[in-house]
Structure formats: C-alpha cells, structure tokens
C-alpha positions as CSV (number, residue, x, y, z in Angstrom):
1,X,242.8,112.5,216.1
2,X,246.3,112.4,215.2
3,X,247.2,114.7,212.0
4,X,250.5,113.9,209.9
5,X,252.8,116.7,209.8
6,X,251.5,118.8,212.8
7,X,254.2,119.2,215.9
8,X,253.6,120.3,219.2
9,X,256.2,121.3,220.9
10,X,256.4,120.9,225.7
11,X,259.8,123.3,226.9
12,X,260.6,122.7,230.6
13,X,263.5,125.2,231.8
14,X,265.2,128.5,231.5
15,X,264.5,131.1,228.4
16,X,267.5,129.9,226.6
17,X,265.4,126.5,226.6
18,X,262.2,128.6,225.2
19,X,264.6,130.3,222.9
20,X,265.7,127.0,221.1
21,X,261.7,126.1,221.3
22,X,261.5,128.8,219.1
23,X,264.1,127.9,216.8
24,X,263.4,124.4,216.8
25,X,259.4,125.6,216.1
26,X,261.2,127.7,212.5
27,X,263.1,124.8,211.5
28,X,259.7,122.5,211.4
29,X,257.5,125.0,210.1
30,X,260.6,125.4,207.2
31,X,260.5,122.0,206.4
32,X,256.7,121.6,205.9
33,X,255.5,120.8,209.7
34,X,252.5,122.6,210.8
35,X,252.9,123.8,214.6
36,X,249.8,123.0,217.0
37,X,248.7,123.8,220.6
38,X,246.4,120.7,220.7
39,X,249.2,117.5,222.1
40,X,246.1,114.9,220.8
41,X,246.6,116.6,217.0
42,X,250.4,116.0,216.9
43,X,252.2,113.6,214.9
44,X,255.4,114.9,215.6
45,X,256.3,115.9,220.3
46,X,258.9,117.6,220.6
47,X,260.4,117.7,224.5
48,X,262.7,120.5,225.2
49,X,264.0,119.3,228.3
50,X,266.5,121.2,231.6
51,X,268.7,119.6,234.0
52,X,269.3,122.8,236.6
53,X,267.0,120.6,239.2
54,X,266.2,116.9,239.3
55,X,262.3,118.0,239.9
56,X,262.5,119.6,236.0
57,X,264.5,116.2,235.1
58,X,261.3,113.8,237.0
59,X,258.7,116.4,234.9
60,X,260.0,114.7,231.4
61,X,260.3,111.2,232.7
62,X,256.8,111.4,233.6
63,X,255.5,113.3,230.3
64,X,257.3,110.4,228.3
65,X,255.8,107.7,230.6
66,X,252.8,109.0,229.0
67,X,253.9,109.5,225.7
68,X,255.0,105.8,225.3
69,X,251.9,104.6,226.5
70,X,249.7,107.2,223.3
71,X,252.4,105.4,221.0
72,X,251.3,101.9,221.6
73,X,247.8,103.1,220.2
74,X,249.4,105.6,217.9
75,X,252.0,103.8,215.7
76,X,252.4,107.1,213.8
77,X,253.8,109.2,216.5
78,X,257.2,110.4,216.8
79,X,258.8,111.4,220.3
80,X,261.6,113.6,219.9
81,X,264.1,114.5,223.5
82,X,266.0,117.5,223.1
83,X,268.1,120.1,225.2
84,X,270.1,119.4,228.6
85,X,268.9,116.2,229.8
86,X,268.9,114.9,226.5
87,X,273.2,115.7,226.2
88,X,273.4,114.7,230.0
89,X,271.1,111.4,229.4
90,X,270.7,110.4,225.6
91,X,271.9,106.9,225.5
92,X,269.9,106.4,228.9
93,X,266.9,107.9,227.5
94,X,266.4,105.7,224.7
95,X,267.8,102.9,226.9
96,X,264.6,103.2,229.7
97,X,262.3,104.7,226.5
98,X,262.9,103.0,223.0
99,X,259.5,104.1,221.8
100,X,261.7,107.5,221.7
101,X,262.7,108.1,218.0
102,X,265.4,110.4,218.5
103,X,267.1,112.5,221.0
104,X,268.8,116.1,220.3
105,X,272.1,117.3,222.6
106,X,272.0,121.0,222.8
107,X,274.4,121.8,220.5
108,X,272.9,119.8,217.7
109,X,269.7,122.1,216.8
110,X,271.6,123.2,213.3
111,X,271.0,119.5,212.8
112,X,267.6,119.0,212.6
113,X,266.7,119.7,209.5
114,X,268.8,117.2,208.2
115,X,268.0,114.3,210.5
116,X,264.6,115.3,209.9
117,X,264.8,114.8,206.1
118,X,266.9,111.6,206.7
119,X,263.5,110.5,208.9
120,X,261.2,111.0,206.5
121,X,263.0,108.7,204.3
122,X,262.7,105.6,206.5
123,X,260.0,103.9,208.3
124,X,258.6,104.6,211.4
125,X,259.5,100.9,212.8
126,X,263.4,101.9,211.9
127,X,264.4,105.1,213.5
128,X,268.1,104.6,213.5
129,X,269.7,107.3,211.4
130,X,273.3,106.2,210.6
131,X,272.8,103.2,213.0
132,X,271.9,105.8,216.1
133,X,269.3,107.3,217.5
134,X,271.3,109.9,219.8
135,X,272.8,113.0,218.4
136,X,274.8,114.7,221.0
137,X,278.0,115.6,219.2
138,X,278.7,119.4,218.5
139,X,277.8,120.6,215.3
140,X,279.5,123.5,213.5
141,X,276.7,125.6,213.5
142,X,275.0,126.6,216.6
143,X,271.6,128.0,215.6
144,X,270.8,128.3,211.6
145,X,269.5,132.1,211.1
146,X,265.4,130.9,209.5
147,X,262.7,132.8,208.9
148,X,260.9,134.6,211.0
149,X,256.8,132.7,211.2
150,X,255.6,133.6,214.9
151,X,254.3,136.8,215.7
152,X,255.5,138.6,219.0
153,X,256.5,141.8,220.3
154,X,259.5,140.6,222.2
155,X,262.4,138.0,221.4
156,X,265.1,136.1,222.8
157,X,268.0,136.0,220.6
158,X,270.7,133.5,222.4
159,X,274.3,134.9,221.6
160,X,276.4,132.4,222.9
161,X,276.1,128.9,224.4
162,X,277.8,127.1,227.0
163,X,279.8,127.9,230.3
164,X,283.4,127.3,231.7
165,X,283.0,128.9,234.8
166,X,282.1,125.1,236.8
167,X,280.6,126.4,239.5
168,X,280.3,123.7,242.2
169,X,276.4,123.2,242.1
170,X,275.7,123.5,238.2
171,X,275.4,121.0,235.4
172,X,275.1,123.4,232.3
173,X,279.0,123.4,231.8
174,X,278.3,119.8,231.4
175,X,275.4,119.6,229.2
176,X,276.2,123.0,227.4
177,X,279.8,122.5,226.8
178,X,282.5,125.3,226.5
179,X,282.1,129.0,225.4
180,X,281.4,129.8,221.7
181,X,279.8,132.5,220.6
182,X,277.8,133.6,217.6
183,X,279.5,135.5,214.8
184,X,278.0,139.0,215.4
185,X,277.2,139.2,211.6
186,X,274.9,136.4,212.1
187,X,273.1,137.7,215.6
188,X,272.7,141.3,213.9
189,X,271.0,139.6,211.0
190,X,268.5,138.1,213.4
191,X,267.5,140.8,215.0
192,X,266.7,142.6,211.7
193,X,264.4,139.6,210.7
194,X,262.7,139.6,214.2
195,X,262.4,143.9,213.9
196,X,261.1,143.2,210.5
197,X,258.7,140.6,211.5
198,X,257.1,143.1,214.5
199,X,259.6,143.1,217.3
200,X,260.1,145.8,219.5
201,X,262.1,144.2,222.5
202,X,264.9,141.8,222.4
203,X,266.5,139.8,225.3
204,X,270.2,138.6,224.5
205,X,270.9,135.0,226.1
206,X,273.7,133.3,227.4
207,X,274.7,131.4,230.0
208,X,276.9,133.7,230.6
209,X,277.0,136.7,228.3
210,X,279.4,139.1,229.3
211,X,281.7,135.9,228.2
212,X,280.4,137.0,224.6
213,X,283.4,137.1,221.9
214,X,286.4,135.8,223.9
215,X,286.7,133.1,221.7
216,X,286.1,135.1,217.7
217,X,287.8,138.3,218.8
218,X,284.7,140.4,219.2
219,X,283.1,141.8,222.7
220,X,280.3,142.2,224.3
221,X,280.7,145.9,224.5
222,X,280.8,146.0,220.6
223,X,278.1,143.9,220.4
224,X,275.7,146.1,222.2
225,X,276.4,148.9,219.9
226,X,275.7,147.3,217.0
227,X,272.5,145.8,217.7
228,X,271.9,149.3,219.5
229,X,272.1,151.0,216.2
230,X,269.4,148.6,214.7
231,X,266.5,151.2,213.2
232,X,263.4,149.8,214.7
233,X,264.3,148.3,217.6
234,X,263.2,149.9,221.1
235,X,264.3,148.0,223.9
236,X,267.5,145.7,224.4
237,X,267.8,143.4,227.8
238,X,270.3,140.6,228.5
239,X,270.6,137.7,230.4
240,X,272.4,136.4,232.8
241,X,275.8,138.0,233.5
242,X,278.3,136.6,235.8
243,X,278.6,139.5,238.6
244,X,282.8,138.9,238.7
245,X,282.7,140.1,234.8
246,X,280.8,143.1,235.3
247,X,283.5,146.1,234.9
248,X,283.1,149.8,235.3
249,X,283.9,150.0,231.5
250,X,280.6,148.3,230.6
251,X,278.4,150.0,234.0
252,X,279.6,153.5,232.1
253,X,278.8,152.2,228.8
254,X,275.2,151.9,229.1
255,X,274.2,155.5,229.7
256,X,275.2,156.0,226.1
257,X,272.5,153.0,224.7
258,X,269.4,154.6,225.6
259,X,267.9,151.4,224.1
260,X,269.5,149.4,226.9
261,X,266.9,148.6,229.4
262,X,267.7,150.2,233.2
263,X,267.2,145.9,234.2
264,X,270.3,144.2,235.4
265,X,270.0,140.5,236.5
266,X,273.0,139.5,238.7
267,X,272.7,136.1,240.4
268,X,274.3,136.3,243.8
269,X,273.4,132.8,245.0
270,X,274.9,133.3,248.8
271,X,275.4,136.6,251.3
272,X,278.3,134.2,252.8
273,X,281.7,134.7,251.6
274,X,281.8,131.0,253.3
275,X,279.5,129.8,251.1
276,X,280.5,131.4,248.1
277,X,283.6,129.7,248.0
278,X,281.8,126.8,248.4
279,X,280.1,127.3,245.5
280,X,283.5,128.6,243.5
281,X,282.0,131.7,242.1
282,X,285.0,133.6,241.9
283,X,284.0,136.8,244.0
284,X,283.1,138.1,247.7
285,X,280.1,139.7,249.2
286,X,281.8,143.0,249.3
287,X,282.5,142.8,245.4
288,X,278.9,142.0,244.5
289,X,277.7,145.2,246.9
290,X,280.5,147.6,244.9
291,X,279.2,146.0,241.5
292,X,275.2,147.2,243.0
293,X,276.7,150.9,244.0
294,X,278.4,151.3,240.6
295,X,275.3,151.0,239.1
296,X,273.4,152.8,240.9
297,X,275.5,155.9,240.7
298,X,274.8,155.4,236.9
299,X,271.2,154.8,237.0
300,X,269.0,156.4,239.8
301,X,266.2,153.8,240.2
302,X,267.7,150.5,238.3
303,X,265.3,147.2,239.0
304,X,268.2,144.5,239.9
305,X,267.2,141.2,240.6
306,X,268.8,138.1,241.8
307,X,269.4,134.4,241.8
308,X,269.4,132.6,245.4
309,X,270.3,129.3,246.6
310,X,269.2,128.2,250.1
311,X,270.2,125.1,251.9
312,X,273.7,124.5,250.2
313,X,276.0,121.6,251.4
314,X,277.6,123.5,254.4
315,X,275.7,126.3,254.9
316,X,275.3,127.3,258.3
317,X,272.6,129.1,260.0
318,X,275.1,132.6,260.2
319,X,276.1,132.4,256.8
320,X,272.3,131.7,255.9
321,X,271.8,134.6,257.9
322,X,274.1,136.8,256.1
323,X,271.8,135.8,252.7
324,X,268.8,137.5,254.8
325,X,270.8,140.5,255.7
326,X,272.5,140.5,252.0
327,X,268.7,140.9,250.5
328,X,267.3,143.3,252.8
329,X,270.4,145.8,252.3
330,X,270.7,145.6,248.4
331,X,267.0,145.6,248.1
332,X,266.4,143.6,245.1
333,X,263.5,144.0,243.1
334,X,262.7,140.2,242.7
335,X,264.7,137.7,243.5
336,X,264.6,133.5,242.0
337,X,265.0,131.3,245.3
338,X,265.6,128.1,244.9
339,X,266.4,125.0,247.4
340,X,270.0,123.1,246.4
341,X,269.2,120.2,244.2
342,X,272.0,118.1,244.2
343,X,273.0,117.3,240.3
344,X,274.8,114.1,239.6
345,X,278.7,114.8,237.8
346,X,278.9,118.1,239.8
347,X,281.1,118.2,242.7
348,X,278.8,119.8,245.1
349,X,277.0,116.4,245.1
350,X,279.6,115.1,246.9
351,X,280.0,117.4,249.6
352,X,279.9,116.6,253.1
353,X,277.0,117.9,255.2
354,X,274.2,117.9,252.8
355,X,270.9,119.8,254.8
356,X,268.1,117.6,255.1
357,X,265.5,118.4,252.9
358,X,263.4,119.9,255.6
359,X,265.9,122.5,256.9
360,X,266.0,123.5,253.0
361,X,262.3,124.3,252.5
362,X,262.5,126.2,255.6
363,X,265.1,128.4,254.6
364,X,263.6,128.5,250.9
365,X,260.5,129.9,252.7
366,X,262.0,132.4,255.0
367,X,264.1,134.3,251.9
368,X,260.8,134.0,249.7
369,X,258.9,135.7,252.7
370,X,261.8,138.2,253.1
371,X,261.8,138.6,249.5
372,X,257.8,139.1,248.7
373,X,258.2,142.1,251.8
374,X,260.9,143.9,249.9
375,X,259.1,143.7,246.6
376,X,256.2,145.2,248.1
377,X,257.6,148.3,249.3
378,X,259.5,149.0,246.5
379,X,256.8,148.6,244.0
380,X,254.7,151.0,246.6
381,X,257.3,153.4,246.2
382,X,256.9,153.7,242.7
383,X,252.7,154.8,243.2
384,X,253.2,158.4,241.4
385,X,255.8,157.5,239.4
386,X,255.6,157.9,235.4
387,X,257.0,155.0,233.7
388,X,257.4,154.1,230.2
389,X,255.4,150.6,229.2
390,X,255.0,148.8,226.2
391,X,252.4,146.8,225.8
392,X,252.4,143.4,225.4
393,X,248.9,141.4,225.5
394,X,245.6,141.4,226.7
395,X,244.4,140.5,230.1
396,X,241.2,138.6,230.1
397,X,240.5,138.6,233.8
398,X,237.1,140.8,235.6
399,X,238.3,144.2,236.3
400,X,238.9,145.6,240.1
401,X,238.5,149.3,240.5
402,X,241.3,151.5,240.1
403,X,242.6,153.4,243.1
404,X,244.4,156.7,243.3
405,X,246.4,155.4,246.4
406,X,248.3,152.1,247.1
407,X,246.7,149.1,247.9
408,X,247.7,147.3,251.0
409,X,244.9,144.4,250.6
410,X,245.2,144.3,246.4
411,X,246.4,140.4,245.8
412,X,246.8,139.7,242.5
413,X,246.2,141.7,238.9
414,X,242.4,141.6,238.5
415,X,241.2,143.5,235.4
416,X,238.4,143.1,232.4
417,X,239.1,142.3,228.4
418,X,239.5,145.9,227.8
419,X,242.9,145.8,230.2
420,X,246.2,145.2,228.7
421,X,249.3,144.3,230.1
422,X,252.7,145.8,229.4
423,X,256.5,146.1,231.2
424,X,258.4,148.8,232.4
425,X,261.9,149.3,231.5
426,X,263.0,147.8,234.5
427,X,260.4,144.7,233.7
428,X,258.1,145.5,236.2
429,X,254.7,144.1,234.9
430,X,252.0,147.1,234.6
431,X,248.0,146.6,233.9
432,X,246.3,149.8,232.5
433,X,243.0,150.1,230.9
434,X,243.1,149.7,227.1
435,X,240.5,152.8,225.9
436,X,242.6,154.8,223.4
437,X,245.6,152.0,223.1
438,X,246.3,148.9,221.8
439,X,248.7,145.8,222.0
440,X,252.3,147.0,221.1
441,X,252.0,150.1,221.9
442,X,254.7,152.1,224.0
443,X,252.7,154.4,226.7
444,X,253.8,156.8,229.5
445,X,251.8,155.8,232.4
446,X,251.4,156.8,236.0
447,X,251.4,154.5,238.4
448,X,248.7,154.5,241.1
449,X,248.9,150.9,243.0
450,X,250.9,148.3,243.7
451,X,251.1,145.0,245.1
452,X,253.9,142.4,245.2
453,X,254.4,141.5,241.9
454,X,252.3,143.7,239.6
455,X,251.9,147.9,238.7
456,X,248.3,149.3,238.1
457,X,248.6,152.5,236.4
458,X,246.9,154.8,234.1
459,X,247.7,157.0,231.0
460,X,249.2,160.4,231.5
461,X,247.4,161.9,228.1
462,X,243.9,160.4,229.8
C-alpha cells in the first residue's frame, strides 16, 4: 500500500549518478521524507537517470511506462526524472509522460528542496511550479553540504561537475555543462561530516578531476593534501582522470599521501593513434604507455584499470588490433568494455562508416575474453601476497573450502555468513573468513587463491 511521505529512490548510470542518489536521498530525508527499499510503499519515485548509452536511456523509458500505468490507480504518486537524460530530454519527457510531475537537469539538485516545498503547497492535479514542470537551468549551488543520515564505510564525494573536453563519442559535455568546481572549503567540510558519521574511504568524482580548480584558483594537487590531512580518514581514491592531464608533478606527489590509494583509473578508449583522433582525445598511444611507466616507477605493483570502446565509426580491423596488443602489453587490472553507442548531438553520430552492430559485439567479446585472461593471471600472481583490506560487508553465500594454492577451476566467490568481504588498496575485492573480525575493520591478509575477479585470503595474526 502506498505510504505518504516515503521515497524510493531507481539510479541507472555512473557513480557520480549514485553520488547525487545520495544527495538527493539527504535532501528528502531533511525535509521530512522517509527513504524506502519497497517501490509499492513509495509516494514519492525518484529516477536518477544516464545518457552515456541509449540501452541506459531505453531502461527509464520502460520504468516510467510502468510508473504511468501504477499512477492511473495511484492518484497520490509522484514521478520525479532527474540527472542526464532528464537535462538532455526534459521538455520531451514530460511531452511523451505528463503523468511525470517534475523533472530535475543535473545541475539543479541544490534546488530541490525548494521545488519540493513549493509542491507540497499545491495539488497533486497541478504540478506546474512557476507555470513549468522542467527545471534544467544551472543553479548557483552545485550540491548543498546536508547531514549526514546513511550509514557506510565508504563515500563518493563529487568535486566538480561537468566536462569541456567534447570528445567525439560523449554526451556528458552536453548534459553536464562546462567545468565548475566545488569551493574546497565546502568539499573538506563534507568529508569531516561523512568521517564523523563512520567513513573510512572516500572516492573523489568528476568527470574529469584533474580539471579540479581551474576555474576558482585552487588545484587538484592542493586539494589532495587537504583532505589528506583529514584525522580519521584512511583511504582517498579518485575518479576518472583524463590521461593527457596526468603530469609527473602529481605521479611524484602521491608517494607523499600515504592515504592515497595505489588505484589509478585511466580510460584509454582505443590502442590506435587512428582512432584516437577520431575520438579527439587529445593524446597518442605512446603518451598513454609513458603516463603507465611513470607510475610504475613510483609504485611497484599499482592496480590500473581502463575504459574501452570497441567498434567505433572507422575503426579498422589493425587499429582494433592494436587495442588487443595495447591491453596485453600494459596489463590492466580490469578494464570497462563497452560497444560504441551512437548518442544523438555528438558528432561521432554522424560519422561515416558506422560498424554494424554485429561486428561490434564481436569485438566487444574478443577484448572482454582478452581482458578476463589478463585479470586472471595477475590476480594469480598476487597468491602469497600480504595485502591490506578493509572490510566492507558481509557475504551471505555457502562457503567453499579454502586452498593454500591457486585455483584454476574456482568461478565465482562462494563463502558462508561468517565471510566478509573487503578491498585492497588497489580495489581488488578480497573474501576472508570473519572469526576474530568484523565489518569496518582494516586487516592484513595473505592471499591464497584467486580467480578472475575476486581474492580469497586469510588473516596473517590467524
């Protein structure tokens, strides 16, 4: 039965998407909503939306198809659109879906709490707030700084929003808008409240991050330190840099924040220098591999992980080729493959020789087989290793016996109640047996087996 004043909240997309969940999830709770993970309870769906790929865009159409059809029954039910395909598609939306009562652009989020008071003093039959239902306009204020209500070890804190590097292939310049970052006052201030409220781990987001501060005369660099210093916090990661912004200065900088997290995430996208240009990011194969061997003469054993696109307009089977050979001579840890989605108001759409769809699941597959071998045998390599892990939740599934070798025929993680999961610093996930330790924990384990994507390991003091 439908409750007044609960919200349930669906996010499709990347983690800056589950980041403004999160904030989104504050504001409501601030403003007397009651948060619920039953979508039959809710009086108030929330859909946090993505545009990278037309499959994420055909998820929400369906999910509202459904929704409009529960509001015929339930008159009390608000739909709410936010995030990238509601700045790329708002007036569209509510166009196809008028049952919808509002829709959100990303840079509006500040917002809320105001259209949502301005709501509550209407009807439900009249949802126009200032005659309009669409609220894509940039606001001042690019996330308010709320109380801290979820519990969590780990937190994404997004420090600036939006992109002007237009790469050929991406929408998010379009849906994001231009750079601007947070005032670091603000971020720092977060970051306390989230260490206060439990946190041990933070993530920084941004489209693209080493961008942070260009426009408020701060940088990155300075940044770093400053949340580095934070009394409390353990771990710091960041997401996603733009490999042509990575400079020696900040590879030489990171030694010095021991709290920095030996995990870098560079998105590649192509092995072709062909294709790359294509693509207008800005740098060459050979620049990427001297970015990979500067930081690996800083770190001995650094995960680094990737982005891939296969079956871009123009790609040919050699420079698709070169991709291969590109992965199996870095060796990335993981790497995200993806086939090309062509996005609409990007000029890659228009390109000539688009691949047929076929030719791009083929190539998807190969570079995820590739991919999956090289994972393998570097997780293997790692049986003996000590690691530190902290612990994050856990895992419910019927234990496997623990080996003292690696494990060839091991599928998937397999463990009992009494197993918990936790990450390396590099972000590899480890399973160990709970016995003397508990969720949030930070333990030095030996790993002893290894499959594709997972760690088994045990404690060194057991």
């Amino acid at each position: 039965m439908i409750q007044k004043k609960m919200a349930y909240i669906i996010t499709y997309g990347c983690q800056m998407n589950k980041y403004d969940s999160d904030v989104i999830s504050r504001i409501l709770k601030t403003n007397g909503y009651n948060l619920t993970d039953d979508e039959e309870c809710a009086s108030f769906i929330l859909i946090n939306t993505c545009s990278i790929r037309k499959h994420a865009e055909d998820k929400v159409l369906s999910k509202l198809g459904e929704l409009v059809c529960r509001k015929k029954n339930d008159k009390d039910l608000r739909i709410v659109v936010c995030g990238c395909m509601a700045q790329r598609l708002g007036n569209k939306l509510v166009h196809r879906f008028p049952e919808i009562d509002f829709v959100l652009g990303t840079s509006m989020i500040a917002e809320l709490p105001n259209i949502l008071n301005e709501n509550e003093e209407s009807s439900l039959s009249t949802t126009f707030i200032k005659g309009k239902k669409v609220y894509t306009e940039e606001s001042s204020c690019i996330y308010p700084v709320t109380s801290i209500h979820e519990k969590g070890l780990k937190s994404f804190v997004a420090v600036i929003l939006g992109c002007d590097n237009y790469c050929s292939y991406c929408i998010v310049p379009y849906v994001r808008g231009k750079p601007r970052s947070r005032e670091k006052i603000e971020i720092i201030r977060e970051i306390e409240l989230l260490v206060k409220a439990g946190r041990k781990e933070i993530t920084l987001l941004g489209q693209n991050i080493l961008a942070y501060g260009r426009d408020i005369n701060e940088s990155f660099d300075g940044l770093l330190r400053d949340i580095h210093s934070i009394d409390g916090l353990m771990r710091i990661r960041f997401l996603t840099s733009h490999p042509r912004d990575i400079t020696k200065d900040l590879i030489e900088l990171f030694p010095e924040l021991p709290k920095i997290c030996e995990h870098f995430h560079l998105p590649v996208q192509s092995g072709s220098d062909h294709v790359l240009r294509l693509m207008g990011r800005g740098y060459t194969v050979e620049h990427y591999k001297q970015i990979i061997k500067e930081i690996r003469k800083k770190y001995p054993c650094p995960s680094i992980t990737t982005d891939l696109i296969a079956g871009f307009p123009g790609e040919t089977e050699n420079d698709f080729n070169d991709t291969i050979e590109l992965i199996k001579e870095i060796g990335f840890d993981t790497a995200f493959c993806f086939k090309y989605s062509p996005r609409e108001g990007t000029p890659a759409c228009k390109f000539q020789d688009q691949l047929p769809e076929e030719e791009k699941n083929r190539r998807l597959k190969e570079l995820l087989d590739v991919q999956k071998a090289i994972s393998l045998q570097i997780n293997q390599a790692m049986v003996g290793t000590i690691q530190e892990v902290l612990l994050d939740e856990k895992n419910p599934k019927k234990a496997a016996p623990l080996a003292e070798a690696v494990s060839l025929t091991w599928a998937a993680p397999s463990v009992d109640e009494s197993s918990l999961l936790g990450r390396t610093r590099g972000d590899k996930v480890v399973i160990v047996p709970a016995k003397n330790h508990r969720v949030g924990d930070i333990g030095i384990v030996r790993v002893v087996e290894a499959n594709n994507w997972s760690l088994r390991g045990v404690f060194v003091n057991e």
